[in-house]
C-alpha positions as CSV (number, residue, x, y, z in Angstrom):
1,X,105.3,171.9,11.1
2,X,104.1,168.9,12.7
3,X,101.7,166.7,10.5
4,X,99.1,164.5,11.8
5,X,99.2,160.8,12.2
6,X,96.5,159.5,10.2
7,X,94.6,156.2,11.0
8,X,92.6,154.7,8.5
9,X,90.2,152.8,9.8
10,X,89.1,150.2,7.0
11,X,86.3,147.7,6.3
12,X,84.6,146.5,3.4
13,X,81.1,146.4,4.5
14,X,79.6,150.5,4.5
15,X,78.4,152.0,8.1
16,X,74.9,152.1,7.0
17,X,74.3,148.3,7.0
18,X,74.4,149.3,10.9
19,X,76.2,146.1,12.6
20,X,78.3,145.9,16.0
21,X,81.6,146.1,14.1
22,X,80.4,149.1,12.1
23,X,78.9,151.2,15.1
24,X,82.5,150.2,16.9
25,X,84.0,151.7,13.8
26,X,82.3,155.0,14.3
27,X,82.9,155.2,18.2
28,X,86.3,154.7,17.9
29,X,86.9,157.2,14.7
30,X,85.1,159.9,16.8
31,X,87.2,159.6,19.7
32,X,90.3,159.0,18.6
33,X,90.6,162.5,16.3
34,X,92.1,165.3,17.7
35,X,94.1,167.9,16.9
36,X,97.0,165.7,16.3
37,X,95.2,162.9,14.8
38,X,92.9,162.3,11.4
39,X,90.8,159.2,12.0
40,X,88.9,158.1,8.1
41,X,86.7,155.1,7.8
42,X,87.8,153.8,4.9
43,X,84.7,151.2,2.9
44,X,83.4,150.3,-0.5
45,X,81.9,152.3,-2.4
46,X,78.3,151.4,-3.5
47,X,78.7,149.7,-6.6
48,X,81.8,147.5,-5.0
49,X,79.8,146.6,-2.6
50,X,77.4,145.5,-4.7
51,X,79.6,143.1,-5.9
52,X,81.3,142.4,-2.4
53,X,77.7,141.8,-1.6
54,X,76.8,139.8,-4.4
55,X,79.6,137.1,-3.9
56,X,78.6,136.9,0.2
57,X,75.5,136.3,-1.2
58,X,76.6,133.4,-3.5
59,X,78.8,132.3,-0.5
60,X,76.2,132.1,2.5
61,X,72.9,131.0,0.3
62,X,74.5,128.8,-2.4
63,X,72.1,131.3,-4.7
64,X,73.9,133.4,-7.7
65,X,70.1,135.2,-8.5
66,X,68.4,135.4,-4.9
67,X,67.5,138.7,-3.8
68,X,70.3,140.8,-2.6
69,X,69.9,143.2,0.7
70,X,71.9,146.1,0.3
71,X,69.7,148.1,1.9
72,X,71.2,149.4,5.3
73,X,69.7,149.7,8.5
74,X,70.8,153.5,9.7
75,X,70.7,156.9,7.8
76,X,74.0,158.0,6.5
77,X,73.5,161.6,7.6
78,X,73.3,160.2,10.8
79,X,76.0,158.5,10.5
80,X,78.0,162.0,9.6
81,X,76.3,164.2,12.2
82,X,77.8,161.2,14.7
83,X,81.3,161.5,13.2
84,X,82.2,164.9,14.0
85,X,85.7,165.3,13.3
86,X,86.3,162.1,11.5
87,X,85.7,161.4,8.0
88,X,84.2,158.4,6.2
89,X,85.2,157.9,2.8
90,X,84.1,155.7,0.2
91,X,86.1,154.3,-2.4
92,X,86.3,151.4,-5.3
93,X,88.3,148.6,-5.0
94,X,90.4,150.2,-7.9
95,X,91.1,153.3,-6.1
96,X,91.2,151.4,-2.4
97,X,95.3,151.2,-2.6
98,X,96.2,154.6,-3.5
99,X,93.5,155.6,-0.8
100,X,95.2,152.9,1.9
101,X,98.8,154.6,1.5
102,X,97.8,157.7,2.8
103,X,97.8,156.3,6.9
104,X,100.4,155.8,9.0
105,X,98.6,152.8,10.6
106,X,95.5,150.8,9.3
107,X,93.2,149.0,11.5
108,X,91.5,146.5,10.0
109,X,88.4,143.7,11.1
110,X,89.8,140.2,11.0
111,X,86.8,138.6,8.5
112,X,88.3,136.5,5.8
113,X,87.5,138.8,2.4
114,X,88.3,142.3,4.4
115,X,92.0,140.6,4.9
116,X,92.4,139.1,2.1
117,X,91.6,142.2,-0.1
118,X,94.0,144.1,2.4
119,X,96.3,141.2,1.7
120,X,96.3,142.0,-1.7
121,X,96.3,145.6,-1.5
122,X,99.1,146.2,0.4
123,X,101.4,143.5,0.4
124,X,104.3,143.7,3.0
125,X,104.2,147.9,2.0
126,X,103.3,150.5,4.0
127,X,101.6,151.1,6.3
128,X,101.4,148.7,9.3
129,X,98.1,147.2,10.2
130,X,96.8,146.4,13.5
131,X,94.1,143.5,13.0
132,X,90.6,143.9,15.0
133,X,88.7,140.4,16.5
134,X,85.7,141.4,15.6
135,X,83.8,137.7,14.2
136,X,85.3,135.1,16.5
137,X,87.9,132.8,15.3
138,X,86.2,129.8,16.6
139,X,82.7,129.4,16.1
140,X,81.2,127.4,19.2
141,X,78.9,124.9,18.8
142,X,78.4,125.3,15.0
143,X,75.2,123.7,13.5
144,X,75.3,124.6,10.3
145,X,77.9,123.8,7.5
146,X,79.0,127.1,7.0
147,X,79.6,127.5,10.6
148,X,81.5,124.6,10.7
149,X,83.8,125.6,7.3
150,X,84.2,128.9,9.3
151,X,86.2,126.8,12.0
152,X,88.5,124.8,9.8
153,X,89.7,128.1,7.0
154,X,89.7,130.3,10.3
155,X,92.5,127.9,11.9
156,X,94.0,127.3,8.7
157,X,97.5,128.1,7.4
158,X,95.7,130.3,5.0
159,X,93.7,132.3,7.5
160,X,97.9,132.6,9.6
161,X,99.0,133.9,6.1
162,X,96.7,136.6,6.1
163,X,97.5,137.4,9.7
164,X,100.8,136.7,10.2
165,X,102.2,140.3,9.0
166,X,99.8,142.4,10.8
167,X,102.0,144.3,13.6
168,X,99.5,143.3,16.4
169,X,95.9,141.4,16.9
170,X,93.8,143.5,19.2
171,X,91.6,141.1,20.8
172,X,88.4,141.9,22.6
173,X,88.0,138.7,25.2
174,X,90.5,137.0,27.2
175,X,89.8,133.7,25.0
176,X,91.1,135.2,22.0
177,X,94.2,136.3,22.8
178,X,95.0,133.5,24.6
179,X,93.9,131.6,21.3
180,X,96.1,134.0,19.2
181,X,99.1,133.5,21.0
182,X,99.2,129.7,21.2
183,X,97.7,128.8,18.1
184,X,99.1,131.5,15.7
185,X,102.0,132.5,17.9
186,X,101.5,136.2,17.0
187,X,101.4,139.1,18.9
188,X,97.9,140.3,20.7
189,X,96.5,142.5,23.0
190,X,93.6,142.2,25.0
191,X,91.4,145.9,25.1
192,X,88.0,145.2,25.9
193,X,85.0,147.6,23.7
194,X,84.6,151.2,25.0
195,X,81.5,151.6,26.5
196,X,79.5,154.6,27.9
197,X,76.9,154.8,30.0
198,X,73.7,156.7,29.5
199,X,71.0,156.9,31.2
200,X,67.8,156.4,30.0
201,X,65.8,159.4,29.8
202,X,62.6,159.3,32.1
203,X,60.6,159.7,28.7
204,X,57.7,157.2,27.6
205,X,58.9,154.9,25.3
206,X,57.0,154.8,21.6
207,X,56.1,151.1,22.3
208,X,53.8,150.5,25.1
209,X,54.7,147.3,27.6
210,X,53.2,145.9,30.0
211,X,54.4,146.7,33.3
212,X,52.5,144.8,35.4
213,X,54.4,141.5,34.4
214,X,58.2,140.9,33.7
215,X,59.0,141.7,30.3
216,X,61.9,139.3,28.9
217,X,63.6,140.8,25.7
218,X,65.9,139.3,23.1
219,X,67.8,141.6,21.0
220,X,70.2,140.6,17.8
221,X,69.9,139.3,14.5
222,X,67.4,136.4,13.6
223,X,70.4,134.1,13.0
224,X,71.9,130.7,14.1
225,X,74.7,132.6,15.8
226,X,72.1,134.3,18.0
227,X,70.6,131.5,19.1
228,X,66.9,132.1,17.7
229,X,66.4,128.2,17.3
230,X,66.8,127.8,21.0
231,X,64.8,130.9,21.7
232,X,62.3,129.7,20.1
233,X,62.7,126.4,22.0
234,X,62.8,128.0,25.1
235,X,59.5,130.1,24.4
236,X,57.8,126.6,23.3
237,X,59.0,125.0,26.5
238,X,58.3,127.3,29.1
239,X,55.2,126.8,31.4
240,X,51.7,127.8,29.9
241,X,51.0,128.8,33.4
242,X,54.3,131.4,33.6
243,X,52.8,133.9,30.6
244,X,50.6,135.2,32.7
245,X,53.8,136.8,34.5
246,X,55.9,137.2,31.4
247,X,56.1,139.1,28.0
248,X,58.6,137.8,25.5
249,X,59.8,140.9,23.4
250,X,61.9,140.5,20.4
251,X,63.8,142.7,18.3
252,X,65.9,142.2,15.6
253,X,65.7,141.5,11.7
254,X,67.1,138.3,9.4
255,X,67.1,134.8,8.2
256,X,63.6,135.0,6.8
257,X,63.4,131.0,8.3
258,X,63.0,132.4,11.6
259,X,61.2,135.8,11.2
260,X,58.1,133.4,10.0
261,X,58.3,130.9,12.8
262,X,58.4,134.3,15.3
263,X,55.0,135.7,13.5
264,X,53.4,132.3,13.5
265,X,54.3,132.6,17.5
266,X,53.2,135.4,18.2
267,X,50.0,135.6,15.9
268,X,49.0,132.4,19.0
269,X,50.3,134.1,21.7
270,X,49.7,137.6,22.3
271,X,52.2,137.6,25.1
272,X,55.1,137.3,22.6
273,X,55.5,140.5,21.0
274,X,58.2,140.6,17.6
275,X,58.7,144.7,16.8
276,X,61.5,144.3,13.8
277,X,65.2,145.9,13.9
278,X,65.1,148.8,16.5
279,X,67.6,152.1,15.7
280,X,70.3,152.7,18.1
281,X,68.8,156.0,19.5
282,X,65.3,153.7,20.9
283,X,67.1,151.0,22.7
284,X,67.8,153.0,26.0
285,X,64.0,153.7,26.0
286,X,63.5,150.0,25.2
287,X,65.4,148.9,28.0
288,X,64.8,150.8,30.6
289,X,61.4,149.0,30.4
290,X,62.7,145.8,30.4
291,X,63.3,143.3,33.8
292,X,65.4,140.6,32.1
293,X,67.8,140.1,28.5
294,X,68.2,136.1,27.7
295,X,71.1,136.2,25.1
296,X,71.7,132.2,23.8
297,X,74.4,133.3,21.5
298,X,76.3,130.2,20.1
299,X,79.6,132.8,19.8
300,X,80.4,136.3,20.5
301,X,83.4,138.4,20.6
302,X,81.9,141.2,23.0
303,X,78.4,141.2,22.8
304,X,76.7,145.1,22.6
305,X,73.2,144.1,23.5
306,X,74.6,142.6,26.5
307,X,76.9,145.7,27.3
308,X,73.8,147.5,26.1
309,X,71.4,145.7,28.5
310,X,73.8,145.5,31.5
311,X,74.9,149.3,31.5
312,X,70.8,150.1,32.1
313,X,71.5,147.2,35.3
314,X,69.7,144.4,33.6
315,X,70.2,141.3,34.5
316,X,71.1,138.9,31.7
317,X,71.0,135.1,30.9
318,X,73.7,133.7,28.6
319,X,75.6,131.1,27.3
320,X,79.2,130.7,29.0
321,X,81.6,131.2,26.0
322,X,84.0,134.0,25.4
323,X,82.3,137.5,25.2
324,X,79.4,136.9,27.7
325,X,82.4,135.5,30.2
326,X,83.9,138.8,29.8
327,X,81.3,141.3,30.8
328,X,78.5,139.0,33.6
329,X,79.6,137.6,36.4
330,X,77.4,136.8,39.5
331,X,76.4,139.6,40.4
332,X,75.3,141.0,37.2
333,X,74.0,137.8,35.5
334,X,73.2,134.3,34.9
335,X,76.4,132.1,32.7
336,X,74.6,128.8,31.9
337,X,76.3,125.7,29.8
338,X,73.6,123.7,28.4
339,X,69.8,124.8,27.1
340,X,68.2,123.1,29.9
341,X,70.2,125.5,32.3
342,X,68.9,128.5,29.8
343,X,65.4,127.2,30.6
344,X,65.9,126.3,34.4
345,X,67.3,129.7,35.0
346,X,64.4,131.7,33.2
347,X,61.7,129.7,35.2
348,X,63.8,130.7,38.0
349,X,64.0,134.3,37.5
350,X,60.2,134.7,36.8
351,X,60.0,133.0,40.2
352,X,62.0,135.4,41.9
353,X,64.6,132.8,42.6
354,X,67.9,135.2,41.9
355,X,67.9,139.2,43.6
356,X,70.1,141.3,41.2
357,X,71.3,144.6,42.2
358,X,70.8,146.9,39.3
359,X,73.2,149.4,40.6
360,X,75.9,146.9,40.9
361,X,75.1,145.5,37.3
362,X,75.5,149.2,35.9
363,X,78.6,149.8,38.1
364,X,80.2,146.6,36.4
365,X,80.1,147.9,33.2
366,X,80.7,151.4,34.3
367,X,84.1,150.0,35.9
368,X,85.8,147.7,33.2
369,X,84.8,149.6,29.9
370,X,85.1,152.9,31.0
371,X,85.5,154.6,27.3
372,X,87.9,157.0,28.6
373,X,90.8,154.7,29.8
374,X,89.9,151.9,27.0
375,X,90.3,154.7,23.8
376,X,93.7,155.7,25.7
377,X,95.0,151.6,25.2
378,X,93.5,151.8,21.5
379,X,95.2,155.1,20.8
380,X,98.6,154.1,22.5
381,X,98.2,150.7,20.9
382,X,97.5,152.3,17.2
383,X,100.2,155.0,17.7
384,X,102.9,152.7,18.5
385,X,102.7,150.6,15.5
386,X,102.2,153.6,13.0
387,X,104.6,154.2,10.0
388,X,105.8,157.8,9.3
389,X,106.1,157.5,6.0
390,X,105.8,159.9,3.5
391,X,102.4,160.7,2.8
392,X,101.2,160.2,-0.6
């Protein structure tokens, strides 16, 4: 009798908190079972988390009584209903290395506590891990002083320790392999994010825009990686005279910094709309309404809301670092360098200054992340790697 290989697919942070790394979690668990293959989510349990929570807490705010989200962002029976085959499990980080054992291959995100914890877990045991890019490695142009203590412990010897016996890094943007290799000297593969396209359903939207101008969106966390500083720059310096072409629509929840200087915006100017984190199953509803995405992320791996944006053919403005180089190129976008380009190039697109094909922008994305062929290089890639050892 032939068993199945089992992949355990493992992160600290639960699927409810609703990120990009946990939505590619439960993408690639779904397609990758089969007959011949159990795919489990392996994450904390709630009361680890708590404390998982707790000490990123500490970490990030410098606070040891703040107030503590833990509150995620999607409905676990969704989550389920979206799993099919595959299982998510839940489990403390007492039980987490009897429950690790079980796979013939792990796959694991490369943040700093999930590989560490593996570290510790596992050892140089079974089974194998395959390590998953998905916060960059370098964080470019860092403001803050966490950003910037991200750069130097992520190039360290001690982030190359916790790396170094993984059997491969699977890296999602032609930068980071090419970083992998010559900084860490450690194997990597470059396999871009499955993506599918849907098609928007020719349904109203819940949320009313106005068609008769250009509606501009930003979607993604209120956060310095995301750029909200400058997009708040850029909605301060744009021409009086252009809002009465544009809307400004923002979605997204976060640093509570920024949430207050969007409402004090947009309680001035009723052309810039803030709506709040939107659930997966609105955004193709959302976009499909949209004419343009401005994206002034400071780092990416592989951006969804661009992929998300792009595979509905919208045109989108970003910065030109690795992720955003990887999915727009001229036909499909705008890759600027400096915020005074970000600004130049939105005044010029309300003008009607650049002529996107949406067809050809949907194509793009249609073309180099077809799901099909990219879940075939993660399976082949996983299945290579994998350990039959004895199940426990």
């Amino acid at each position: 009798m032939n068993l199945k290989t089992r992949i355990g697919l493992f992160m600290l942070t639960p699927l409810t908190q609703g990120g990009g790394a946990e939505k590619y979690f439960i993408n690639l668990a779904t397609q990758l079972s089969d007959d011949r293959t159990q795919v489990d989510i392996i994450t904390l349990d709630s009361n680890s988390f708590k404390i998982y929570a707790r000490f990123i807490h500490i970490f990030t705010h410098f606070n040891f009584f703040g107030y503590l989200p833990l509150q995620g962002r999607e409905k676990k029976e969704n989550i389920i209903k979206q799993l099919k085959h595959a299982r998510w499990l839940s489990t403390s980080f007492s039980n987490l290395k009897n429950r690790l054992k079980k796979y013939n291959i792990i796959y694991a995100k490369n943040e700093i506590l999930d590989l560490l914890v593996l570290k510790l877990v596992c050892q140089k045991k079974y089974p194998p891990c395959i390590i998953g890019v998905h916060t960059p490695i370098i964080f470019n142009y860092p403001t803050t002083l966490l950003a910037k203590f991200h750069n130097i412990i992520y190039a360290s010897r001690f982030y190359y320790w916790l790396l170094k016996d993984a059997a491969s890094i699977h890296c999602s943007n032609f930068f980071t392999k090419s970083y992998v290799i010559s900084h860490f000297n450690l194997p990597a593969s470059l396999i871009y994010y499955p993506y599918k396209i849907e098609i928007a359903r020719h349904v109203n939207s819940a949320i009313k825009f106005n068609k008769k101008v250009l509606n501009i969106t930003f979607v993604g966390r209120l956060s310095e990686q995301k750029g909200v500083d400058l997009l708040l720059k850029l909605i301060n310096d744009l021409p009086s005279d252009l809002y009465t072409k544009i809307t400004i629509n923002i979605f997204g929840s976060g640093d509570e910094t920024y949430l207050k200087k969007i409402k004090q915006i947009t309680s001035k100017n009723k052309n810039i709309r803030y709506f709040g984190h939107i659930n997966n199953n609105q955004l193709l509803t959302m976009y499909k309404d949209q004419d343009l995405l401005i994206s002034p992320s400071r780092w990416e791996v592989l951006p969804y809301n661009i992929l998300e944006a792009q595979s509905q053919g919208i045109p989108v403005i970003a910065f030109n670092i690795p992720g955003p180089q990887d999915i727009i190129n001229q036909n499909t976008g705008i890759l600027v360098n400096t915020y005074q380009e970000l600004l130049d190039s939105t005044i010029k697109f309300v003008n009607h200054y650049y002529n996107f094909d949406k067809n050809k922008i949907t194509k793009n994305i249609q073309t180099k992340f077809e799901p099909s062929k990219i879940y075939r290089q993660l399976k082949k890639l996983l299945i290579k790697y994998s350990h039959d050892h004895k199940q426990a």
